[in-house]
C-alpha positions in Angstrom: 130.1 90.8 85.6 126.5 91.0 86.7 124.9 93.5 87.0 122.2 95.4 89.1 118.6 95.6 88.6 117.2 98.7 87.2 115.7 101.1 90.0 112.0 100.1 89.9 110.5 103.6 89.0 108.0 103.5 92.3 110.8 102.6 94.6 112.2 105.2 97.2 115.4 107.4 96.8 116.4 107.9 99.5 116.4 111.7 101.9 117.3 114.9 100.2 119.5 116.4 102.9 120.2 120.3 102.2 116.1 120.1 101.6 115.5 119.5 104.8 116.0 123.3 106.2 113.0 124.0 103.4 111.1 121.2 104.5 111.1 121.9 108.5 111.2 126.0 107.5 107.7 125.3 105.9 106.3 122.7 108.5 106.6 125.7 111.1 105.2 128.0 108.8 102.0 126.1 107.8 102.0 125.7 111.7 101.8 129.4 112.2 99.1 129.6 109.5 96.6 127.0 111.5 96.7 128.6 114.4 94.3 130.7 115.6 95.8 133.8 117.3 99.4 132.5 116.6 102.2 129.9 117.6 105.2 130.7 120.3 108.2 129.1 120.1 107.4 126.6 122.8 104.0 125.6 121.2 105.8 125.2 117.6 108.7 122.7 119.2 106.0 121.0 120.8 103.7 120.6 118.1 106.6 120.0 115.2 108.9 117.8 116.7 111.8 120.0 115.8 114.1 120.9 118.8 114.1 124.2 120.4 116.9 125.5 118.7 115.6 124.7 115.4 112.6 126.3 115.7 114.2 129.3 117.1 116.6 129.3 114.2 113.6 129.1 111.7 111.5 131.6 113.2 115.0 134.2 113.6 115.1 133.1 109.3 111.2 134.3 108.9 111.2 137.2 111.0 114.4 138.0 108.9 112.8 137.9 105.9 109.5 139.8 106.7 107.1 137.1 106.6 106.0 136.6 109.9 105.3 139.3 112.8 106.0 139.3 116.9 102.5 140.4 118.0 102.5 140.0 121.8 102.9 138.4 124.6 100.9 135.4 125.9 100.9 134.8 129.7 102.0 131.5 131.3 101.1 129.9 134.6 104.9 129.4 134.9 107.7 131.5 133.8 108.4 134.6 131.1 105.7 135.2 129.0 105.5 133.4 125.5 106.2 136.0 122.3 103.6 135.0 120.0 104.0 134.6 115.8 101.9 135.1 113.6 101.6 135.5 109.7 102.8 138.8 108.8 100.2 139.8 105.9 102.2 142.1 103.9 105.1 139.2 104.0 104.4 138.0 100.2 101.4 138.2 97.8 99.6 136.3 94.9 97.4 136.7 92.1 95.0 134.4 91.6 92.8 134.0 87.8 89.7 131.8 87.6 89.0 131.3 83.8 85.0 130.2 83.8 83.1 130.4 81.0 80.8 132.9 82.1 83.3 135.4 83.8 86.8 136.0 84.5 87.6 136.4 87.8 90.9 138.3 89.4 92.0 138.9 93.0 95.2 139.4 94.8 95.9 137.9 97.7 98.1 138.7 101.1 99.8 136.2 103.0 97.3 135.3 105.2 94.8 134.5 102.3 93.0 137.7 102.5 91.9 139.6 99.0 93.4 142.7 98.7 91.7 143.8 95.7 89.3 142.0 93.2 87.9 142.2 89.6 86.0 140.5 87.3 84.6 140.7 83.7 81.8 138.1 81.6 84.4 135.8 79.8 84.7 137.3 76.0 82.6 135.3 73.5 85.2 135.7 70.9 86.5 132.9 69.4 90.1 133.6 69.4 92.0 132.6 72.5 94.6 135.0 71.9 92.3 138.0 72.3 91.0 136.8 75.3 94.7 136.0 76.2 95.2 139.8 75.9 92.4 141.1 77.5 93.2 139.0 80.9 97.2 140.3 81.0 96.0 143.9 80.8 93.3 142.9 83.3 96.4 141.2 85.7 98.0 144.5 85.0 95.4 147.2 86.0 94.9 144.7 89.5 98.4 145.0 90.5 98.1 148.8 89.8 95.3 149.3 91.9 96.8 147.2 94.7 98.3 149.0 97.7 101.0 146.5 97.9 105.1 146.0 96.8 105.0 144.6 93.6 108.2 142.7 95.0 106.4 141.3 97.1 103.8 139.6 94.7 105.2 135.9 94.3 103.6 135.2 91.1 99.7 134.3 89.3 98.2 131.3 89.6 95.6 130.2 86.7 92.3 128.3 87.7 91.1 126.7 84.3 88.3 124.4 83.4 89.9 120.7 82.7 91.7 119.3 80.9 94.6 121.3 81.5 98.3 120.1 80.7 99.6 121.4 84.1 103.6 120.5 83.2 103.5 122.5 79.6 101.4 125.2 80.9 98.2 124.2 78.7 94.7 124.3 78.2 93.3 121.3 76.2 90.0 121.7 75.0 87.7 122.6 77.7 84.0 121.6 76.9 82.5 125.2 77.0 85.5 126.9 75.8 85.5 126.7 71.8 88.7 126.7 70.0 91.0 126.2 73.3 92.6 123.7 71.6 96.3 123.3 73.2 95.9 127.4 74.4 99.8 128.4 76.0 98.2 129.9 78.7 100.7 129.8 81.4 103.7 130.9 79.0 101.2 134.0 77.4 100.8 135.8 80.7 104.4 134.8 82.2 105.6 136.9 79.5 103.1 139.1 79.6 103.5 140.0 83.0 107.2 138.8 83.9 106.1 137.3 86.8 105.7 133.3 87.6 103.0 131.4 86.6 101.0 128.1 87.5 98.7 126.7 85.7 95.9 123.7 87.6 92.5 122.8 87.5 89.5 124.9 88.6 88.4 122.0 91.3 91.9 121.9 92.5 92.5 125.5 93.2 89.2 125.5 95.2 90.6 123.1 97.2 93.7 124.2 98.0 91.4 127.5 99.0 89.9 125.6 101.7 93.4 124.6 102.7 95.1 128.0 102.6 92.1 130.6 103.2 89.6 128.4 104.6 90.1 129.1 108.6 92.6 128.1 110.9 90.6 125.2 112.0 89.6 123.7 108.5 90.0 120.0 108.5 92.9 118.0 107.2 91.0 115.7 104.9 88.0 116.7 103.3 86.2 116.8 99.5 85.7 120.4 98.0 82.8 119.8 95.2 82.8 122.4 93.2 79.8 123.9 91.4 79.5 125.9 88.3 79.2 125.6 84.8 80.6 122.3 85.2 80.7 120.2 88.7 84.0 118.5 89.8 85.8 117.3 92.5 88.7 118.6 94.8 90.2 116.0 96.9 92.6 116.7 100.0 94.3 113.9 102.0 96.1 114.7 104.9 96.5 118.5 103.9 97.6 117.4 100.4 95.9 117.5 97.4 95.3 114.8 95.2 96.0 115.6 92.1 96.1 112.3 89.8 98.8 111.7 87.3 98.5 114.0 85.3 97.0 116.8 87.7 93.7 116.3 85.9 91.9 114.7 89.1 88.4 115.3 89.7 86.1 115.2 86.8 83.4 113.5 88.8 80.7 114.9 86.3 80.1 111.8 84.4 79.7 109.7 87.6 76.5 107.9 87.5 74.2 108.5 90.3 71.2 107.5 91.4 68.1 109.3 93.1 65.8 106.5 93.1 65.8 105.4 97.1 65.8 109.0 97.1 62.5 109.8 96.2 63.1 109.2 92.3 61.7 106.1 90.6 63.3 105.2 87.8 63.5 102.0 85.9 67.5 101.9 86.0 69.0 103.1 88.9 71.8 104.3 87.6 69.7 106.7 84.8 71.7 110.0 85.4 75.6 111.2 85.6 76.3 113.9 88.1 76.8 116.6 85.7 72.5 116.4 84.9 72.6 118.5 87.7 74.8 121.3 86.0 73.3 125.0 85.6 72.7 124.1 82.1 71.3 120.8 82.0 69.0 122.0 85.0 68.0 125.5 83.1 67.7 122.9 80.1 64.5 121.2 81.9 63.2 123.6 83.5 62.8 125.2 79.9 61.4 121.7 78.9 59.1 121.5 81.5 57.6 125.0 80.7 59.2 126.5 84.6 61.2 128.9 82.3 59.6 130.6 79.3 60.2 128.7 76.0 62.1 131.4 74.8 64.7 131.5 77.5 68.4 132.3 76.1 70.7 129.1 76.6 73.2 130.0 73.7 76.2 130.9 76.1 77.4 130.0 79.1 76.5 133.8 80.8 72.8 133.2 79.6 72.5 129.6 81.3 73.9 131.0 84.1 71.1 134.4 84.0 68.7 131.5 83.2 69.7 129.5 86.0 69.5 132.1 88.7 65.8 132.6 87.3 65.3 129.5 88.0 66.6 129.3 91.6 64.7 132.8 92.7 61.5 130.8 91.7 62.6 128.2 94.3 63.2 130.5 96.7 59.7 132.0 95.9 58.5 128.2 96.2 57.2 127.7 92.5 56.4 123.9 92.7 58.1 123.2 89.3 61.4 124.9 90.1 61.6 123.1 93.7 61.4 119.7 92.4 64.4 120.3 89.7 66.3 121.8 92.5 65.9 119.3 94.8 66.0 116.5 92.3 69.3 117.8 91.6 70.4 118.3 95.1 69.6 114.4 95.4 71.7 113.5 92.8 74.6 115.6 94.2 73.6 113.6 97.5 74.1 110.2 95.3 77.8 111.4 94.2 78.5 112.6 97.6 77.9 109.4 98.6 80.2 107.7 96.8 82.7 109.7 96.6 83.2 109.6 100.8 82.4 106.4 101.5 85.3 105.7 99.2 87.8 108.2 100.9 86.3 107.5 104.4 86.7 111.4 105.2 84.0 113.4 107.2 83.8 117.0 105.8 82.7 117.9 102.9 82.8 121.7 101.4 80.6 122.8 98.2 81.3 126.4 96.5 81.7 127.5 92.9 80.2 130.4 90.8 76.7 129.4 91.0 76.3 127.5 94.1 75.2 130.6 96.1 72.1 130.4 94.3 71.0 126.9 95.9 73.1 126.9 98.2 70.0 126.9 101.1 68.4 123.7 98.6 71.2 121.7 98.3 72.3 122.0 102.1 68.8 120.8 103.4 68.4 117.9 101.0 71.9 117.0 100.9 72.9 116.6 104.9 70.4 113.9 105.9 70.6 111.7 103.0 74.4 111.8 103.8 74.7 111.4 107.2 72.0 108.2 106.9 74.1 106.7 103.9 77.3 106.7 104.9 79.1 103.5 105.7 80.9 104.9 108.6 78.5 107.1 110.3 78.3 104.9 113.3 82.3 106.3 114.0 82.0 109.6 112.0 79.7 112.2 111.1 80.0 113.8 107.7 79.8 117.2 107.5 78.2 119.0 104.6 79.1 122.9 104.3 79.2 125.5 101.5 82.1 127.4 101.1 82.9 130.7 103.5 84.8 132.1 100.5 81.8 133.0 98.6 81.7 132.9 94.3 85.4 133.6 94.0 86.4 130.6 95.7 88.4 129.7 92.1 90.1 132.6 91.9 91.4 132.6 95.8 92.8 129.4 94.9 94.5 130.2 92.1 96.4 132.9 94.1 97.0 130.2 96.9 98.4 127.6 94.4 101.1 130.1 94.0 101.7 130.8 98.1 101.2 126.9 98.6 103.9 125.8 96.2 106.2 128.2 97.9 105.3 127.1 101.5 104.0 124.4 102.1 106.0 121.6 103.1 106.1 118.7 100.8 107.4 114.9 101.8 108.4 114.7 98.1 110.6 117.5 98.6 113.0 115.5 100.8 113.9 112.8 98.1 116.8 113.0 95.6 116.0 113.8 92.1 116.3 111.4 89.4 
């Protein structure tokens, strides 16, 4: 008797029926969360594609449930006037922990993205993850004390980790400036630490999924979140999803060679430098070199680049020669990476933030745009647009707490198909 081909792995399932209630429940929901001012019923069936009655069965099911409000009335040239929906904040909460190896960082989140309360502490120099492991559960713990919220209500903490990270067993695999986190359980430690749920991603992936979830009701549906601090990376977002790779590990743009030369920066190879010569240490590093910093300027940790660093930036500001041209040098070789990296996607905004991008922020932004706009391959149909974050330092940490509301949430395609 013959028999049937195996299943190629790629090939489609099929549709997930008793998903689909999930699936529409969060289309309307991320709806909702776009707007600006809220949705009514009539503007949700229209911009879903989900009959009337659907919609109105959905929104009965969230009002139900406490996680979105009635907040007026909207006035119509014809007819009643439209009840308009909006997130209700208090609905559900997150917690959201960006591990850097400078500082910790802590918020909680409502349901509208907004930090409720916030904490941070420099990141431990011991050597033993399991003390630092400690320190960050009673830290979790003292945040949800302080909160003014229903701990019922808090959905869970969501981890923002330097990379590698094994997202699927919860783990941190030797990150570069973390010594001896070799394999660290993070995700199980503070699950039973804190008996609530926790998800563990990448630092560059939170901060785009920040954008996404806290970024403004009119944030763009494809863009690239470059993230900058004691490493650089690379968030991408596709059609309001994130890319995450294979093994959720996308993004480590740092050792992508750029070039400055038709920049303004001869060099005999064009390709001389990787993107991450323009980290806060490899930048403090020259600027020591180069005698812009004091020879005896602390680089042993990743707090003291980051002091050095900001030294270094304040003497930009101040317009010391030496510091400008390592700034800018640097802002040119982000410009390089840029490059590439959206004339490969073909998407038009771009976002920077990260601990220390504040500090040259104003630099990067007026070396990076032109260069930019001039290079890319598209800019006869597109502009790019080149912006810093509006969620300031802590764009990490926010997030981490929205990886938690997003997995809840947001509606997923791969939701829909049949498990294996």
């Amino acid at each position: 008797m013959a028999q049937s081909p195996p299943e190629h792995p790629s090939q489609h399932r099929g549709t997930n029926m008793p998903r689909v209630a999930d699936f529409n429940e969060g289309v309307v929901l991320n709806s909702i969360r776009r707007s600006d001012g809220g949705r009514s019923r009539v503007e949700l069936t229209a911009e879903t594609g989900l009959s009337a009655q659907t919609v109105s069965n959905i929104c009965r099911r969230l009002l139900d449930q406490g996680l979105i409000l009635e907040t007026g009335k909207q006035a119509v040239s014809f007819g009643k006037p439209r009840t308009m929906l909006e997130l209700n904040p208090a609905g559900s909460y997150a917690i959201g922990v960006h591990i850097d190896p400078a500082v910790i960082t802590y918020v909680l989140l409502d349901f509208t993205g907004t930090v409720v309360v916030d904490a941070s502490h420099p990141t431990p120099a011991a050597q033993d993850p399991d003390s630092v492991l400690a320190l960050m559960s009673e830290q979790i713990e003292a945040l949800i004390t302080r909160a003014p919220v229903d701990r019922a209500r808090i959905l869970g903490v969501g981890i923002a980790s330097p990379g590698p990270v094994d997202v699927e067993r919860g783990l941190v695999v030797d990150p570069p400036h973390l010594p001896n986190w070799h394999r660290v359980p993070l995700r199980d430690h503070l699950r039973d630490a804190t008996g609530l749920p926790v998800l563990l991603d990448k630092d560059v992936i939170a901060g785009a999924v920040a954008e996404l979830w806290a970024g403004g009701a009119d944030g763009p549906s494809d863009f690239v979140f470059f993230y900058f601090g004691t490493g650089v990376g690379a968030g991408i977002v596709i059609d309001d999803v994130v890319v995450r790779g294979i093994s959720s590990n996308a993004g480590d743009v740092g050792l992508l060679p750029v070039t400055s030369e038709e920049f303004g920066d001869h060099y005999r190879h064009p390709f001389r430098a990787f993107w991450e010569t323009g980290s806060p240490h490899m930048l403090a590093s020259e600027a020591v070199s180069l005698g812009v910093l004091p020879a005896d300027t602390d680089l042993a940790s990743p707090a003291a680049v980051v002091q050095a660093f900001n030294r270094l930036s304040a003497l930009a500001d101040e317009g010391q020669t030496g510091a400008l041209d390592i700034i800018e040098k640097a802002a040119r070789f982000a410009a390089s990476a840029i490059l590439t990296v959206t004339n490969m996607l073909d998407v038009g905004t771009v976002v920077i933030g990260g601990t220390t991008w504040e500090a040259v922020a104003s630099h990067f932004l007026r070396v990076i745009q032109p260069i930019v706009s001039e290079g890319s391959i598209s800019n006869q149909l597109h502009a790019t647009t080149i912006t810093g974050t509006a969620l300031g330092a802590d764009v990490a940490a926010i997030g981490a707490a929205c990886l938690v509301l997003d997995n809840k949430f947001s509606p997923r395609p791969s939701t829909l198909k049949l498990g294996g």
